[in-house]
Structures are given as structure tokens and as C-alpha cells.
Steps between C-alpha positions, in 0.01 A plus 500: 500500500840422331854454563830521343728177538829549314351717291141254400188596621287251682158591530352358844121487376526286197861350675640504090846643374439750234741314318382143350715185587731343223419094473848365370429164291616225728831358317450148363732177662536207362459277748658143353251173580571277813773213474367158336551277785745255454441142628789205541356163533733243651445148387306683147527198249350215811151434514339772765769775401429454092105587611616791700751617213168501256260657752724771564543555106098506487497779797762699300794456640876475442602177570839264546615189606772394692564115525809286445375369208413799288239535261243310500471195311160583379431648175175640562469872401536679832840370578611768203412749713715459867829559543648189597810463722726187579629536857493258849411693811759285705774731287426878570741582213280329195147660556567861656410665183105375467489721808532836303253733524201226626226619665394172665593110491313190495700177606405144418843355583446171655614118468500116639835354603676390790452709801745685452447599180165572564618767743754646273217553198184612710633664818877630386464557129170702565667712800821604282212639232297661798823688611581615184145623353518724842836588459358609117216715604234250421180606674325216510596128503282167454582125614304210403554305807318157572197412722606312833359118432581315836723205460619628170705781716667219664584261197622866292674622773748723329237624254270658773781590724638687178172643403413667857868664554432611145153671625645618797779708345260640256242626770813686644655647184138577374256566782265710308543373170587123561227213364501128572301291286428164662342281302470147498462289183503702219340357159461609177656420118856343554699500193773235502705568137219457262222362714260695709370307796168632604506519919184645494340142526579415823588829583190681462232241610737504863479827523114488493439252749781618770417798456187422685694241767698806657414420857720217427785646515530576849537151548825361669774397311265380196322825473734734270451230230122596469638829321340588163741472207490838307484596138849648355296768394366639800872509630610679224259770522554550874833484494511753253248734684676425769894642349290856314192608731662714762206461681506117545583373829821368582504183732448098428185430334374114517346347153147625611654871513628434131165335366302828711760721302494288181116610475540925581599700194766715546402898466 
């Protein structure tokens, strides 16, 4: 049995048109490659935020540096390859261009000072930056905040006051994409001009032995100061992780969050 539709004939046993199909070659796009993510590290050419500067390097990255020195002072080989800015966060007017076109910031901005000052540098400083990077388009934004240790919050008043308004605006202009690194003393290879002062000594042996003392710190007042120091290292790779993995959880994590994440390998 057949039938005529507009003027083809379909045969209903073998359901075929008598005429074949034409297969047009699919037309070619070029489809460019994703964006190279672009990371600003505040604080770059300090201690913690020259490690992050060369782990992002190592994951591939485009990195800068915004601090109110500049470039860094050290002439090691990676410096030659961040793009260094000279700008204070307390001035919105001398540091808005780092911001363009970054994908995600890591801030080390801290300091010791009056109480006042302390405030100013950790807490206001590291807000004006939060505000902007959202303001930007950043997607994902990382603050290496401080352990609580006690008494210390007492005696650095301004500095832990600073440091948890800082946190708190950047859980609200980053709720899914906000990370707080708290860790408590961080070691590794200080250099001071010329000399390199290995931390690791009394760094690393601490870390060993408290890591083991945790139920410690729930102790009053003296507990917090039972917290394992931490290697640079390890906060460098988290925090790094922490501003490029989509996937990694935004929130506060303690320093036995970054040594747990310090260990995984990033897919």
C-alpha cells in the first residue's frame, strides 16, 4: 500500500521514502578556549602571599600583586613573571585597576600597630578590597584570617576585631564563593634582605606534637594556644584551591581544614 504526500510516495510496508535523504556536512565553529583565570594577590611580595603568588604560577595561572610597596624585593625568578601593582587599599583611587578582568582574589593584608591601626589594616583595608572585587565581577574571593588564641584576642584587640568585620563582610558579598583561611602560626623560609631564616625548626616539630594535643584546645581561656602552627606551604596551596576550584566550599575553615586540604590533590 502507498501514498502520495506532496507529491513523494511513502510506502507503509517498508515505512521508506523512495527518495534517499541528503546528509549536509555539519559546518565547522571555532569555538575559542576558556578564559585563563586571572588571580590578584593582595599583600604578593610578604611572606604567605609571595608562596601563594608562586603556587598559583605552578597551577598555571595569571597572576598580580597589589601591595603598597610594589614589586617585590626579591630577585628570585618567579617575581619576572606577576604583574606587580603599587596601590594602598585605604585609597580606592590608587589600586582600582589590578581589579580588571580578575577572576578571583587572594588577600594577605594584615599588620601590628596600635589598635587602631590594627583595625584600619585588617578589618577596613580588607573590606574596601572585598567591595570592590564584587563590585568587579570577581567570583570568588579568599582571606587569610587568623586562628582565635584566647588572651591574645584581648591584648590585639583591634587586630581581631578588624579581622572578623573583615570575614563577616566577605561571607555577605561572597556567600557561595567566599573562603576564610584561619590559621594560626604559620612557618616556613623567611627571607629578611639577604638572609633566609628557616621557621621550619620550631615550626615543624610544633606542628607534630600539637597536632596530637587537640583536645587541648577546648580548654578555657588557655586552650586556643594549643593550636598547631602550619607550614606556609599548605596555606598556599589551599588558599589557592580555595580562589580556582568552583567546587570548593565556601565558609571558615580552621588550620586542621587547611592541613586536611593541604593533603587532597586537586582534580
Amino acid at each position: 500500500m502507498t501514498m502520495s504526500t506532496n507529491g513523494r510516495y511513502l510506502s507503509m510496508e517498508s515505512n521508506k521514502v523512495d527518495e534517499p535523504f541528503k546528509v549536509e556536512e555539519a559546518e565547522t565553529v571555532n569555538v575559542p578556549p576558556p578564559p585563563t583565570d586571572k588571580l590578584l594577590v593582595l599583600g604578593g611580595n610578604g611572606f604567605v602571599g609571595s608562596h601563594i603568588c608562586r603556587e598559583a604560577l605552578d597551577h598555571g595561572l595569571s597572576v598580580a600583586s597589589l601591595s603598597r610597596s610594589g614589586r617585590s624585593s626579591l630577585h628570585d625568578s618567579w617575581a619576572n613573571k606577576i604583574t606587580w601593582y603599587q596601590g594602598n587599599l585605604l585609597s580606592s583611587d590608587s589600586w582600582k585597576e589590578a581589579l580588571n578582568g580578575v577572576t578571583s582574589v587572594i588577600s594577605c593584608v594584615g599588620g601590628f600597630g596600635s589598635n587602631s591601626y590594627m583595625y584600619k589594616i585588617n578589618g577596613t583595608a580588607n573590606i574596601n578590597a572585598i567591595r570592590a572585587a564584587s563590585e568587579q565581577g570577581a567570583k570568588r574571593f579568599v582571606y587569610i584570617s587568623a586562628a582565635d588564641f584566647g588572651v591574645a584576642n584581648y591584648i590585639l584587640r583591634g587586630y581581631y576585631e578588624g579581622k572578623r568585620a573583615a570575614e563577616t563582610e566577605l561571607l555577605t558579598k561572597f556567600p557561595y564563593g567566599g573562603v576564610i583561611l584561619r590559621p594560626g602560626f604559620i612557618y616556613g623560609t623567611r627571607s629578611v634582605g639577604s638572609m633566609k631564616i628557616p621557621l621550619s625548626i620550631i615550626g615543624s616539630p610544633m606542628e607534630m606534637v600539637l597536632q596530637r594535643a587537640r583536645p587541648l584546645v577546648q580548654l578555657p581561656l588557655v586552650g586556643p594556644l594549643f593550636t598547631p602552627p602550619v607550614n606556609v606551604t599548605s596555606v598556599a596551596k589551599v588558599a589557592v584551591r580555595a580562589a580556582t576550584d568552583p567546587v570548593f566550599p565556601p565558609g571558615i575553615l580552621d588550620v586542621y581544614g587547611i592541613q586536611r586540604y593541604s593533603q587532597h590533590k586537586s582534580k
